[in-house]
C-alpha positions, 0 to 999 in steps of 0.5 A: 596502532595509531592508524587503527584506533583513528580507524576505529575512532571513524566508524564510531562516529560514523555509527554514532550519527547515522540513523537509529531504525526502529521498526513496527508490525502491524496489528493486522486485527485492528487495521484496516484497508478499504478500496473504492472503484468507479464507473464513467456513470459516476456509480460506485462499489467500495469493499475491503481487504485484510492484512496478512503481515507487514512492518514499517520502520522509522529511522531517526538521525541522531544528528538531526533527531528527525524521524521518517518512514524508511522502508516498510513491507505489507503484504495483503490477503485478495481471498479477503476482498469483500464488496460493502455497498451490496447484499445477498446474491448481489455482493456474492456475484460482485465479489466473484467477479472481482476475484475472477481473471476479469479482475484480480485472478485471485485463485492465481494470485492469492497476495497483493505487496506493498514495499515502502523504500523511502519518504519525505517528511510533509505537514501532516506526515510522510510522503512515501516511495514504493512499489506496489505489486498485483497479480506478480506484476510491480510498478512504483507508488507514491501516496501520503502516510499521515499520523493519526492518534494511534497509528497512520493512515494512508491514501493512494490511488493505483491505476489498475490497466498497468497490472493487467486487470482489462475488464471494461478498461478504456485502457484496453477497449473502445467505444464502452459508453457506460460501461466504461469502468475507470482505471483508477482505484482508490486505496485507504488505511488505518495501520495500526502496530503492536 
């Protein structure tokens, strides 16, 4: 008997000190997700993209009664990519384009993931771990996630050659000149949670 209450007593105070989760959804509304994509030219096209779902969870340690991110899972809706720096027929061939198989073959792959499975605390916020997924292929990720008034906001840049998307890729083709698009994309958002 004395064995199992010592037993109990143990996990108690196991329990007692590791992390309390508390976890967020995202309010898919009023959050947001912008890219931006550049050319050797040093031209330009940025758009957006919308939220299907996601959730981002903090874990305090009771002992240290510090908080960080803990893991987080977003998921992304590519049918939403809209280009924002072009108008009429212009915006509707970009557009197109970039969800055709030159790019993102969005007919294909209709969800973009985004898994967070660890962070550190920095100054401004949280420097994150994950996995980032595109076109069914996954490659881990690491950007900021700093707080904001009402939520956080995050940047990270994602090399697209490591996902397939081949068009005009120095990574793929030579001898491009100016028609070189760089590999990198620039990702930002506001996440907010209801």
């Amino acid at each position: 008997m004395k064995k199992l209450n010592a037993f109990l007593l143990l996990n108690f105070i196991i329990l007692s000190i590791s992390a309390q989760e508390t976890t967020m959804t995202i309010d898919t509304e009023t959050s947001s997700l912008n890219w931006i994509g550049k050319k050797i030219t040093n031209s330009q096209h940025n758009g957006s993209l919308k939220f299907i779902s996601g959730d981002l969870t903090m874990c305090t340690d009771k002992k240290t009664l510090k908080t960080h991110v803990c893991k987080g899972n977003f998921i992304v809706d590519m049918t939403t990519l809209l280009v924002e720096d072009l108008t009429g027929s212009s915006k509707q061939k970009l557009e197109g384009h970039l969800k055709s198989d030159d790019f993102f073959s969005v007919d294909k792959h209709k969800k973009a993931f985004l898994s967070i499975n660890s962070s550190e605390t920095i100054e401004s916020g949280f420097s994150v771990k994950g996995s980032l997924t595109i076109k069914n292929i996954t490659h881990p990720v690491e950007f900021e996630l700093n707080r904001n008034a009402g939520g956080f906001t995050a940047y990270m840049i994602f090399d697209r050659s490591k996902y397939n998307v081949k068009y005009n890729s120095g990574s793929f083709f030579e001898n491009l000149g100016d028609r070189l698009i760089l590999d990198d994309i620039e990702l930002s958002a506001d996440l907010y949670f209801q």
